[in-house]
N, C-alpha and C positions, 0 to 999 in steps of 0.2 A: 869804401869803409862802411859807408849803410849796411849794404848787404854782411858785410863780415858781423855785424852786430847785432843782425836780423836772423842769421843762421846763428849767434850765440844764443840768442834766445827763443829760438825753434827748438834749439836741442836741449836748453836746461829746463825747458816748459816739458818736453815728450818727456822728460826722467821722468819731471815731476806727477804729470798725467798717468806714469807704467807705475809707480809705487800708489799714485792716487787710486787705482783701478783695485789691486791688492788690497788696500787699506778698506776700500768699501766691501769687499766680500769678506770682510771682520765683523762689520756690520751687520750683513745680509744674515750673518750667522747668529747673532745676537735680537734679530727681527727688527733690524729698522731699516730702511728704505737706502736703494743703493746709491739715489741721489744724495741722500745722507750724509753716505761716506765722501762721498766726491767732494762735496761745495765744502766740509769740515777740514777735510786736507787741503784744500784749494784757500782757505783762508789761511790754517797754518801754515802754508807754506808763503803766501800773502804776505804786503809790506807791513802789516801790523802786528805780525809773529816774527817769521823766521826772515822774510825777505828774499826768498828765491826766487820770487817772481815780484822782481820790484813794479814801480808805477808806469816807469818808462818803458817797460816789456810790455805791461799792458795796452800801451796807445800801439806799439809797431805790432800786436797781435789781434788787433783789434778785426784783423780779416778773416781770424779763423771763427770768430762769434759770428758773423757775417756768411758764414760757408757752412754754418752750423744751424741758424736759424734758415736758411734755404730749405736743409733737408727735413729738419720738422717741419716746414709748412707742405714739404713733399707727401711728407708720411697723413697727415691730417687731410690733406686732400686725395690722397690713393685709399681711403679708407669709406668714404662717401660715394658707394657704388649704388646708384638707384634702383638699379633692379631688386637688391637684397630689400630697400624699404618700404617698395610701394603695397605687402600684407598690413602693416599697421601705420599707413601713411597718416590719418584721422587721428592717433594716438601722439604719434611724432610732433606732429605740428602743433598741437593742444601743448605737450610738456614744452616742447621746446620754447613757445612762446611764452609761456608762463614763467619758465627757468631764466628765459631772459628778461624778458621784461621787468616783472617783477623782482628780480633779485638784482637787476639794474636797477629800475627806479627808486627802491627801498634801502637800497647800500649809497645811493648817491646822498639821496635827503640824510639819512642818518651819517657818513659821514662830515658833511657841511656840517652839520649842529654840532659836534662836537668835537667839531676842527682843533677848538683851542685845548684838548686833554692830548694832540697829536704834537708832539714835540716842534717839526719842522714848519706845521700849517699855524701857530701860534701867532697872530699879530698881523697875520698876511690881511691883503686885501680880501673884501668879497667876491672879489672876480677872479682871485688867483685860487680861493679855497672850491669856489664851485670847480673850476678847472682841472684840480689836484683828484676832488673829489668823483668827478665821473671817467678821470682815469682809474681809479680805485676799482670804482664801480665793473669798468669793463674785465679790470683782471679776474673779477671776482665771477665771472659769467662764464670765465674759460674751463676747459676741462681735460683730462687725458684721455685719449681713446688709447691707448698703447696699454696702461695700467686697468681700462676698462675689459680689453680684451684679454688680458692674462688673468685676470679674477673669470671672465666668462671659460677660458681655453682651461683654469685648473680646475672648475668646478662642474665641468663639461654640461653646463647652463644652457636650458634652451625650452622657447616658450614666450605666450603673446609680452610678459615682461620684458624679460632679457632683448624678444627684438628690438621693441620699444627704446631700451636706455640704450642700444646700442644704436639704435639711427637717431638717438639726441643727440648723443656723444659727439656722433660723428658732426652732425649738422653745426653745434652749434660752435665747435671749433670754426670752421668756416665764418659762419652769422661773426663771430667773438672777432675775428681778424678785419673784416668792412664794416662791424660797428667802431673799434679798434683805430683806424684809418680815420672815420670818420671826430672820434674823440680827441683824437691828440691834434689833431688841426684845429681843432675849434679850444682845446687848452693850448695853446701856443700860442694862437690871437689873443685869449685871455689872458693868458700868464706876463706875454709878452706888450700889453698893454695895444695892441693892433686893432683897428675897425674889423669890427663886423657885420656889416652890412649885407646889402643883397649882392655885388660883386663878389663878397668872401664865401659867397655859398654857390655862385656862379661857379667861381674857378673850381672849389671845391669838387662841385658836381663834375666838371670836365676831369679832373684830377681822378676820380674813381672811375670814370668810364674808362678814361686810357687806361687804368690800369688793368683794368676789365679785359679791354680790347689785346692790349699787349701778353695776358696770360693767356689768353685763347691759341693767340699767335705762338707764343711758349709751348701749350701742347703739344704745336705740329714740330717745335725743335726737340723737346724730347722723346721725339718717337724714333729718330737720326740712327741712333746708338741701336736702337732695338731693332733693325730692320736688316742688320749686319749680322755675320757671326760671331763678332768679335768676344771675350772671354768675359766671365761674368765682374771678375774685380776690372777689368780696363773699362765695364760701362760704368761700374760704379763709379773708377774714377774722371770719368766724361760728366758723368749726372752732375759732380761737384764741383767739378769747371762751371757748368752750365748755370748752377744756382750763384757761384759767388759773380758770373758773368751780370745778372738779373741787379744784384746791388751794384756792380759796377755801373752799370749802364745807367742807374737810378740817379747816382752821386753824380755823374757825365752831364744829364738830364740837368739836376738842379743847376749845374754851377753856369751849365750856357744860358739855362733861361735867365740867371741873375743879372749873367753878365750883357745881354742882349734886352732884357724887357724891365730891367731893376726889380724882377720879384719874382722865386723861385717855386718853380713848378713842381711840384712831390708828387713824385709816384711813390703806392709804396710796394714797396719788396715783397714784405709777405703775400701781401693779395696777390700780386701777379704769379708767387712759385704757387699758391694753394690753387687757386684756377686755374694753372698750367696742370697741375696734377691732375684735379678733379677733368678737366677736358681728355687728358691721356688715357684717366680709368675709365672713363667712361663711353667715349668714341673712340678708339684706337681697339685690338686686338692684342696689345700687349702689358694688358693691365697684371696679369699673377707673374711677366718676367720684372717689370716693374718694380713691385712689390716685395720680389724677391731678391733682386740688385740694392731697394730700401731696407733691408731686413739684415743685409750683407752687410752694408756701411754703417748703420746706425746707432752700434755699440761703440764702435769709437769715437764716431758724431759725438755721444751724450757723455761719453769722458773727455774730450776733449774741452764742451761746453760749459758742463758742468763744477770742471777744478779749474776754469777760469773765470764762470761767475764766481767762487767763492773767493779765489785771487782777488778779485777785484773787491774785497768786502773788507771791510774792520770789524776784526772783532768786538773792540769795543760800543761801536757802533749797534752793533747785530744782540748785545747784551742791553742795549740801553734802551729799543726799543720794544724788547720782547714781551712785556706787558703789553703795550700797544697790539700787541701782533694777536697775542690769546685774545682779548675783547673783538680784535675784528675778525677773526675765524669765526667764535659765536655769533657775529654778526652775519655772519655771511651764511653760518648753518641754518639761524633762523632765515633768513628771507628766502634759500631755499626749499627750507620746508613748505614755506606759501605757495611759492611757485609748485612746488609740487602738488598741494593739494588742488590748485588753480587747474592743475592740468591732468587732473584724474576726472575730477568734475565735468571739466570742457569737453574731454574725451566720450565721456559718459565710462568709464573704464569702472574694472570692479574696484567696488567700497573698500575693498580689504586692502587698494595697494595706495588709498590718500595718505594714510601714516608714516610710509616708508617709500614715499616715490624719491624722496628728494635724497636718500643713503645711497644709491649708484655714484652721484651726480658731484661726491664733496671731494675726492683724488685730483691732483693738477699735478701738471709736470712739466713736459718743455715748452707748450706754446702759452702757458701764465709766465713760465721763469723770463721765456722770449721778449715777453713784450714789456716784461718790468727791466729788461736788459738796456734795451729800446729808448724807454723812457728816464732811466738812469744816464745815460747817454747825453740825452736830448738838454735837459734839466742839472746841468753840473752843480748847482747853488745846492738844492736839498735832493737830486736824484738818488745819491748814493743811500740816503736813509729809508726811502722810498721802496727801494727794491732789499734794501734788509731786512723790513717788515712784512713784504711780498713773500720774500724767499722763509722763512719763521712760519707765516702763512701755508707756506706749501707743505714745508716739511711737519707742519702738525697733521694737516690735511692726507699726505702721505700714511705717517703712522694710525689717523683715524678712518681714514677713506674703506679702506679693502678688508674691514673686518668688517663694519658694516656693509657694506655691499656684498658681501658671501653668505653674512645674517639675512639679508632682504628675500635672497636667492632660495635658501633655504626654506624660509617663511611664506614664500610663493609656493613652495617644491616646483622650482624648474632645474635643480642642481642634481647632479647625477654623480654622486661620488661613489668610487670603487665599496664595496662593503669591504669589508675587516679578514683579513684572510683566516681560516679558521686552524687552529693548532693540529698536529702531528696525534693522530690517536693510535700509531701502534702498526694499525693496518692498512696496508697501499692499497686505495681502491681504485680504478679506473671506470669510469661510465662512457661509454662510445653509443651515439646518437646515429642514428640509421641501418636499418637490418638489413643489408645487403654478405656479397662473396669477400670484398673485402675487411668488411666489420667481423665480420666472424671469425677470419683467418687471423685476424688483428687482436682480437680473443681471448684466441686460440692461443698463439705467441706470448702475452702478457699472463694469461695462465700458466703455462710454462715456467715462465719468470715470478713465477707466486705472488701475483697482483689478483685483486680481487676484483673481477671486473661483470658489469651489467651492457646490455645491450639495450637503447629505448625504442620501440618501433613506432615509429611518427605516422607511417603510409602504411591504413588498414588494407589496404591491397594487396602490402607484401606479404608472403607468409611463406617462411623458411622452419623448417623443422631443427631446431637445436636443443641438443642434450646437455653439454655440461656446465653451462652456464644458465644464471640468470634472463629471460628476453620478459621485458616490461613493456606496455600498451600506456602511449601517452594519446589522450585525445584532442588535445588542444594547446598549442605554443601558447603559455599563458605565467604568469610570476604563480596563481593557482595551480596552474599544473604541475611545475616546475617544484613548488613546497611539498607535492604530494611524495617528489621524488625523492627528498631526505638527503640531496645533496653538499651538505653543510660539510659533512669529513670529509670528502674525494680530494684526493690529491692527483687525480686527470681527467680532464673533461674532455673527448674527440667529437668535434664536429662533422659529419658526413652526410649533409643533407644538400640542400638548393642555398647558393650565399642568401637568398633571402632571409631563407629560415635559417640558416648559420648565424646569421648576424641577430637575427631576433634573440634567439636564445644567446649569443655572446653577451647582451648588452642585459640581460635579465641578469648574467652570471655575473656579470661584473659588478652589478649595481647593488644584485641580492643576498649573492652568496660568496662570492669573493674569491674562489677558486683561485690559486699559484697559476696553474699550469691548466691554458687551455687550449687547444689543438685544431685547428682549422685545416680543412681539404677544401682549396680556393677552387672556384669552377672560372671565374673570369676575372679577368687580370685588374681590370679597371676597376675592381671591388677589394684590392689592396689597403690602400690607405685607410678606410674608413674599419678595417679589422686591426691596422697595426694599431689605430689608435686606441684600443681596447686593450691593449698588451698582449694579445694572443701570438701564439705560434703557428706560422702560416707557413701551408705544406701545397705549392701549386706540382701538381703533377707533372705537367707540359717539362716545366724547367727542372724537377728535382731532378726526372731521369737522365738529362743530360749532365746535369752537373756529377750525380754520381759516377755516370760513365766516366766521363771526363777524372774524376779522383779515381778511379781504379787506373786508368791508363798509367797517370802520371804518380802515383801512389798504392800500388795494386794491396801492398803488404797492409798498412794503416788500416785502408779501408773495409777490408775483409776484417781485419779484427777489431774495427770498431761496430762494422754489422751482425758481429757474433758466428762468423763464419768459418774462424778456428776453432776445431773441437779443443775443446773443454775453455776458451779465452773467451769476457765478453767484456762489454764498458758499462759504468754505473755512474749518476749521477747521485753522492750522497749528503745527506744536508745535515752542518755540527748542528747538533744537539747538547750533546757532552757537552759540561761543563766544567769538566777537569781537562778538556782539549784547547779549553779557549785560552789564548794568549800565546799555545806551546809552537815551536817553529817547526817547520817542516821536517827538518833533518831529524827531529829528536823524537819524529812518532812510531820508530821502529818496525815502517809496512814490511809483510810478508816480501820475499826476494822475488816475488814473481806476479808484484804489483807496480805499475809506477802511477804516478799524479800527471794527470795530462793540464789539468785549469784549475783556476777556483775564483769564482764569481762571486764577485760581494755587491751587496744593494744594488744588482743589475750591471755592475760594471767587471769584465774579464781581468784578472790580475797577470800580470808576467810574474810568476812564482820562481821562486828559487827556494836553498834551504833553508836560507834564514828568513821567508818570509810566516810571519805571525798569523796562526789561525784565530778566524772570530767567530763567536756564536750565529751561524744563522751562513755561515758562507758556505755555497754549491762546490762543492769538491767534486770534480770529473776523474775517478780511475778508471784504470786496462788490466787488466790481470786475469788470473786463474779464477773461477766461477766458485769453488769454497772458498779462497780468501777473499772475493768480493765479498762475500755473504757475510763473513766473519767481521769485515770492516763496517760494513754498513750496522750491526749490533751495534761494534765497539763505536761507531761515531753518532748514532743514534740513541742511545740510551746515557 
């Protein structure tokens, strides 16, 4: 019968969680954070609104908070790779102690004194308020590296700053989880009215070491999975065995040491899955399949997580405290600012970044919401208001975090954003970088095709005699040399040089000029990634020619006429202009008979077209046809 009740609300929680998912990318649309959306649905659907997730689902669910907070400490400790931090180790250590310290010590004193404006801390004892209080304190230390890394990965950030906040990030989640540990033992002897003496700091201390001990020992079990060939969702879902195994064993732990010594031994859980992690990233060889098994699972980790903290919330609740919540975000903005200037100073770091050290550092996400889960838990009397004000907390933090931290970036300049693509002036020009047999030939062909095109000779060595084109002398791979070049209208840039020099100028073009459409001839494979991130079009030799062989075999007709190899048929890629075309469907554009629409790409994504599908301004239209009604079209969709 359990189980029949336990499967009833597995599956009316998954509804809940697939409409919860939907419902935040509403959100995400209207700019506010996608935890947002989750914990707002997770309440409405909560025993305080609608009731679809009553109270009772929540106690027999309570495993999957549990299998949830595993994979966050997974993710926070797979992210504390030492090799990345030891350039600004000096730096790291200066903020990070000061972000802690300091915004611990300062958040604890100030929320003790004004205990009694805090609804549930009103009346309490002085030892239950200190208690309450430096658990406050510790959530307030926590930070997102997940949210840190997505403001660094969209602003392609990079620089003595950026390392900097991003080996705090990471650090101090870690430091937050054994300060963490160390807090809610020592508020539960206080809260709970328990000695504290020198035995309670005895056990204590034995209590961290095992857990210490035991996550070392956790590394070597999750490396099990990795050492196999087994498929990437079957490790993930081993990893999530493994984590909700860590609380199991934990709960196992407490209940025999009660039942055996009359006084329960706490391991805690987070520690041992985050030094499991950090042992796996860091001595094992499988720290990027790791990270990519976390990366696999962790979307639905944080829906899952996410619309059952907010289940678990009253609205009313979550209303009543929210003045509270605004005053301790300021509260917590200020003592990071301290901290921050503490650890620009220490560092001896430059003057310019005391003002804004502490704007990375204001984002929380899963391991604050984790541990005020944690302590809602713990604490059933006032816990529940406790993490209303946490979670209020995060989500201001959310909406304030990552526009300051992209300000900061900017105001450093370590952010490298795409420049502005420049508008259509009429005439297709192409610029092909390196003067060799095939640039010319390549020229040659785009003249042809009535592209305007320049040739840049990088290597004064070469020297080819060309008549009907442009060949311009660049002296020096430079953002200087590159402005000399007037590249601002090209709508194609071909790269044909060394990937070194490829990539130099990609990343000038990206950053300066903004070019649509830029062309890469890869020399070595391993220098992939680092082009695709640039959006370019990567053209490796070794593989085209096979793969076109391969398309003529098995498509002989297509591919001759999409390489212009039928006299008088060629392909064109044209982009809506017209604005008497936008909105019109396909069927009703009345192409020549001896054209058809092979694609049409909108903001990067290929459409499956039919005839009723709606043209929009700005979408890449792929036709085939006869070479005057190409012509004719590209006018008509062009003007």
């Amino acid at each position: 019968m359990d189980i029949k009740i336990l499967l009833t609300f597995l599956i009316g929680f998954f509804i809940v969680a697939l409409a919860a998912n939907e419902i935040a990318k509403v959100f995400q649309k209207i700019k506010f954070p996608l935890i947002t959306g989750l914990i707002i649905t997770g309440i409405v659907a909560g025993s305080s609104v609608l009731n679809f997730i009553p109270p009772d689902a929540l106690d027999r669910l309570n495993f999957l908070n549990e299998i949830a907070l595993a994979i966050i400490a997974f993710s926070a400790g797979s992210e504390l790779y030492l090799n990345e931090l030891r350039s600004r180790i000096n730096s790291i250590k200066w903020m990070t102690l000061g972000q802690l310290v300091i915004t611990f010590v300062m958040s604890s004193i100030v929320i003790y004194f004004i205990a009694d404006q805090i609804p549930f801390m009103t009346n309490q004892p002085a030892s239950h308020k200190i208690g309450i209080s430096i658990l406050f304190a510790t959530i307030f230390v926590a930070r997102s590296p997940s949210s840190a890394i997505a403001v660094i990965n969209e602003m392609r950030a990079n620089g003595p700053f950026t390392k900097t906040v991003m080996g705090v990030t990471v650090l101090k989640d870690v430091l937050v989880i054994i300060l963490f540990a160390v807090c809610l033992s020592v508020a539960k002897a206080l809260i709970n009215d328990e000695e504290t003496g020198v035995l309670f700091f005895v056990i204590l201390f034995f209590e961290l070491i095992a857990s210490f001990s035991i996550g070392f020992l956790l590394g070597k079990i999750l490396q099990i999975p990795f050492a196999t060939k087994l498929d990437i969702k079957l490790k993930g879902f081993i990893i999530l065995i493994i984590g909700f195994s860590v609380y199991a064993f934990s709960h196992f732990i407490k209940l025999k040491s009660f039942e055996y010594f009359h006084h329960e031994f706490r391991l805690e859980p987070l520690l041992i899955c985050i030094i499991g992690s950090f042992a796996l990233t860091n001595y094992s060889k499988h720290r990027i399949e790791f990270s990519e098994v976390l990366d696999d699972i962790s979307p639905l980790i944080y829906i899952i997580f996410f619309t059952l903290t907010g289940a678990s919330l009253s609205i009313q609740t979550l209303i009543s405290v929210f003045g509270v919540a605004v005053a301790l975000f300021f509260l917590r903005l200020i003592t990071m600012f301290f901290g921050g200037v503490f650890g620009v100073y220490a560092a001896k770091d430059p003057k310019k970044y005391a003002l804004i050290a502490w704007m990375p550092y204001l984002t929380q996400a899963g391991v604050a919401l984790g541990l005020a889960t944690i302590i809602s838990n713990e604490f059933p009397v006032w816990g529940q208001q406790f993490e209303a004000i946490v979670i209020a907390i995060i989500v201001l933090n959310q909406l304030v975090g990552p526009p300051l931290f992209k300000w900061s970036l900017n105001y450093v300049k370590e952010s490298h954003l795409r420049s502005k693509i420049p508008e259509f002036d009429g005439t297709r020009d192409a610029v092909i970088f390196g003067l060799e047999d095939q640039s010319i030939a390549l020229a040659n062909q785009l003249q042809r095709n009535k592209w305007d095109t320049r040739i840049i000779n990088v290597d004064r060595k070469q020297e080819k005699v060309v008549k009907d084109f442009e060949v311009i002398e660049l002296t020096s791979i430079s953002l200087t040399g590159i402005k000399k070049l007037a590249l601002e209208k090209t709508e194609a840039i071909i790269l044909m040089l060394s990937d070194e020099d490829n990539y130099k100028l990609a990343e000038l073009i990206y950053e300066h000029i903004g070019t649509k459409e830029v062309i890469v001839r890869l020399n070595k494979r391993e220098n992939f990634d680092k082009f695709h991130k640039l959006g370019t079009l990567i053209i490796e030799p070794a593989t085209a020619i096979v793969s076109l062989l391969d398309h003529f075999v098995r498509s002989p007709n297509a591919t001759s006429l999409l390489l212009g190899m039928d006299e008088g048929q060629d392909s064109m890629d044209v982009e809506i202009r017209n604005e008497d075309i936008h909105g019109m469907r396909l069927r009703d554009l009345r192409l020549p008979s001896d054209v058809l629409v092979l694609s049409i790409k909108r903001k990067g994504q290929l459409l499956v077209s039919h005839g009723y599908t709606r043209m929009r301004l700005g979408d890449i239209i792929t036709l085939v046809g006869g070479e005057i009604s190409l012509e004719d079209l590209k006018f008509k969709f062009d003007t």
